[in-house]
KOLPAFI-403779 format. One record per residue (C-alpha): residue number from 1; x, y, z; residue in three letters. Coordinates in steps of 0.02 Angstrom, whole numbers, plus 50000, padded with zeros to 5 digits. Layout:
residues N
 volo    px    py    pz zaro
  NUM     X     Y     Z  ALA
...
END
This chain:
residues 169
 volo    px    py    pz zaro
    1 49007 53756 46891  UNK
    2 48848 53769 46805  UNK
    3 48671 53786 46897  UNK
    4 48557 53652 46892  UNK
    5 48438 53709 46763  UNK
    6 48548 53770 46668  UNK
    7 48630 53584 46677  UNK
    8 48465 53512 46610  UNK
    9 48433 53630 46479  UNK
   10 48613 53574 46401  UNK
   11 48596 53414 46423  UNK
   12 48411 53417 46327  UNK
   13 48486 53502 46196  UNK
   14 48650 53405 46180  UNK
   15 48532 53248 46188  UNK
   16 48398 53328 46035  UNK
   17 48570 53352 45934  UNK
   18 48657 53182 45947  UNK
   19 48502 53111 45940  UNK
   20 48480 53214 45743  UNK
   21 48654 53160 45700  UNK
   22 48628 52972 45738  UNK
   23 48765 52975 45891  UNK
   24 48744 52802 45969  UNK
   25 48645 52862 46135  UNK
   26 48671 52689 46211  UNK
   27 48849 52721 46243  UNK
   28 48847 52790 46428  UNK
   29 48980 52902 46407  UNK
   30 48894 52977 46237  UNK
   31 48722 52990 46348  UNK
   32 48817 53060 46479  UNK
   33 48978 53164 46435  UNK
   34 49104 53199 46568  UNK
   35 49099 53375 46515  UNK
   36 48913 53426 46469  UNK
   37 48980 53594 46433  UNK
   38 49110 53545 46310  UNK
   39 49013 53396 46234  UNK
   40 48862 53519 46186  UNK
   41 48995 53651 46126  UNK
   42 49042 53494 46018  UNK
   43 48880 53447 45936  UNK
   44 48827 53635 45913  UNK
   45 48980 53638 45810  UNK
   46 48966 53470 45720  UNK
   47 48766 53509 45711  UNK
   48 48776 53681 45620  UNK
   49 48898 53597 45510  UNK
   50 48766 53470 45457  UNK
   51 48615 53599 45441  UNK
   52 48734 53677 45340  UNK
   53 48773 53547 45201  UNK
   54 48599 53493 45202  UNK
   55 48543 53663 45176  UNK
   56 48648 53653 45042  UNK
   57 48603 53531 44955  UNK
   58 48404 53570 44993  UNK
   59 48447 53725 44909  UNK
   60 48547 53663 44749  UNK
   61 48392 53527 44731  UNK
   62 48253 53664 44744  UNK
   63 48372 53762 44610  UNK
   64 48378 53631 44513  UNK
   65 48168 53621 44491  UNK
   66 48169 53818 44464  UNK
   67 48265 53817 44315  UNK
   68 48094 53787 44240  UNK
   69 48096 53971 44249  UNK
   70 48246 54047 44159  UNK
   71 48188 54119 43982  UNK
   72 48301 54230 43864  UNK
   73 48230 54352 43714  UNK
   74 48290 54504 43645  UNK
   75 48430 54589 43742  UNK
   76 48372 54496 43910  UNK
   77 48375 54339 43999  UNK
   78 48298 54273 44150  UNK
   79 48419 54182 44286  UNK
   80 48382 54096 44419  UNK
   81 48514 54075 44545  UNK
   82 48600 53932 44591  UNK
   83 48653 53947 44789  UNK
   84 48612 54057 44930  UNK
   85 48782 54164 44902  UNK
   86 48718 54220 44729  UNK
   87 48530 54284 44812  UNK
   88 48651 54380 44944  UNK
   89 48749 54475 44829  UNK
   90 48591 54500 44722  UNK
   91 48501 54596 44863  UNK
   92 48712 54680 44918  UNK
   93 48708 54747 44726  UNK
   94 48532 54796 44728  UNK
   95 48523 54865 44902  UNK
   96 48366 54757 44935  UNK
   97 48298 54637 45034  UNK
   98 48310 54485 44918  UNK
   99 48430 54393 45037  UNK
  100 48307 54370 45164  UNK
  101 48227 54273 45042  UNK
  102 48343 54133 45061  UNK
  103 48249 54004 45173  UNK
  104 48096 54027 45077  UNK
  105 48171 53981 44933  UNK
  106 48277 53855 44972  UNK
  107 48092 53771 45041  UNK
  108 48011 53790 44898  UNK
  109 47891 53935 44944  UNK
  110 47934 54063 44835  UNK
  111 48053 54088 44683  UNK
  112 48181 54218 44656  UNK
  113 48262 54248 44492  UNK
  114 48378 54387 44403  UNK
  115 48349 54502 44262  UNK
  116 48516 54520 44181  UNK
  117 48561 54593 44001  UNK
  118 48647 54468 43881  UNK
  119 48798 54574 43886  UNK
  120 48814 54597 44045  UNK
  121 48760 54420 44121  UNK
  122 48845 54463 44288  UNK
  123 48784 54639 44334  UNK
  124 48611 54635 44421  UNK
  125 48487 54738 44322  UNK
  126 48309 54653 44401  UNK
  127 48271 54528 44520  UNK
  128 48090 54446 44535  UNK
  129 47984 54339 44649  UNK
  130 47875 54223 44590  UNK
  131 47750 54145 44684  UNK
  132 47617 54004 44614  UNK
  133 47641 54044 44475  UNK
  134 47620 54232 44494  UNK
  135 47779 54349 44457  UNK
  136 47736 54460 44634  UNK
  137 47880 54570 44651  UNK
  138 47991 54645 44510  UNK
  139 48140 54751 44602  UNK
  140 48272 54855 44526  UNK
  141 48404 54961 44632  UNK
  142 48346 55015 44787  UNK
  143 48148 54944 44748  UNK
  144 48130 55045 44602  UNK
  145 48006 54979 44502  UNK
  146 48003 54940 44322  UNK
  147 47960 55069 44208  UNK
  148 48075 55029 44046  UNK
  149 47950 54984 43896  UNK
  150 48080 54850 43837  UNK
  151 48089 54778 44011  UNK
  152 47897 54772 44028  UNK
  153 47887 54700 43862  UNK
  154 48006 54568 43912  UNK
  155 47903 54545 44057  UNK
  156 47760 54515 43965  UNK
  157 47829 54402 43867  UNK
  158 47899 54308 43999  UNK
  159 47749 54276 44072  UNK
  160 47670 54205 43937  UNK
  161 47799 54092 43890  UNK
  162 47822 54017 44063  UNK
  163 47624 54010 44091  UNK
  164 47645 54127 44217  UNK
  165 47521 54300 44272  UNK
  166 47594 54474 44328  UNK
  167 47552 54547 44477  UNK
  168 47687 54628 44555  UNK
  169 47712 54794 44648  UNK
END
């Protein structure tokens, strides 16, 4: 019911996906599925699933070497989040772009991490990107920029502690 090249262009794909999640390709009816269709709806399924936990996990590991980066003094602390969910609702609370950041964090390109007051370790005050070791972006609601003395000061002193310079906009 399908056409032809349409038929191929399933079947490649169905083939690239089983052949990523280890299906044994030398069973003929796994190599060739009585309903292509249905078979690649299947693996799409079963293949987001997997991108999914090992995105996961990819991100919880890179988390796990950016902790490096958390630093607390005074009235503020630096956190760096722990899943994707937690960058989403950053940027949601913020109304900025931070959740975009996701994928290049979870690879290890960039870092994003949370200005948050002691007492209120929950409510998003700041969020910053820091890139080799340069702190390039420092966001508050809507992209404000910092202009607090105590929160530049804190800055500051973050930097220094973590090695790091500022150059953000």
């Amino acid at each position: 019911c399908i056409q032809k090249s349409e038929a191929i262009r399933l079947w490649a794909d169905y083939l690239r996906m089983a052949k990523d999640m280890t299906y044994r390709l030398d069973n003929k009816n796994t190599k060739f599925p009585q309903s292509l269709k249905k078979e690649h709806d299947r693996a799409t399924f079963a293949y987001r699933v997997v991108q999914n936990e090992m995105n996961q996990k990819r991100f919880k590991e890179q988390a796990e070497e950016n902790i490096k980066y958390e630093y607390s003094f005074d009235k503020l602390f630096v956190k760096v989040p722990r899943t994707p969910e937690e960058i989403i609702e950053e940027g949601t609370n913020q109304k900025h772009c931070v959740a975009s950041y996701v994928n290049r964090v979870r690879e290890g390109d960039t870092v994003v991490a949370f200005i948050r007051y002691k007492e209120l370790p929950n409510d998003s005050y700041f969020t910053i990107e820091i890139k080799d070791d340069v702190v390039v972006q420092v966001k508050g609601y809507t992209n404000s920029a910092p202009t607090d003395k105590k929160l530049l000061e804190f800055l500051d002193k973050f930097a220094k502690a973590k090695n790091l310079k500022l150059r953000y906009h």
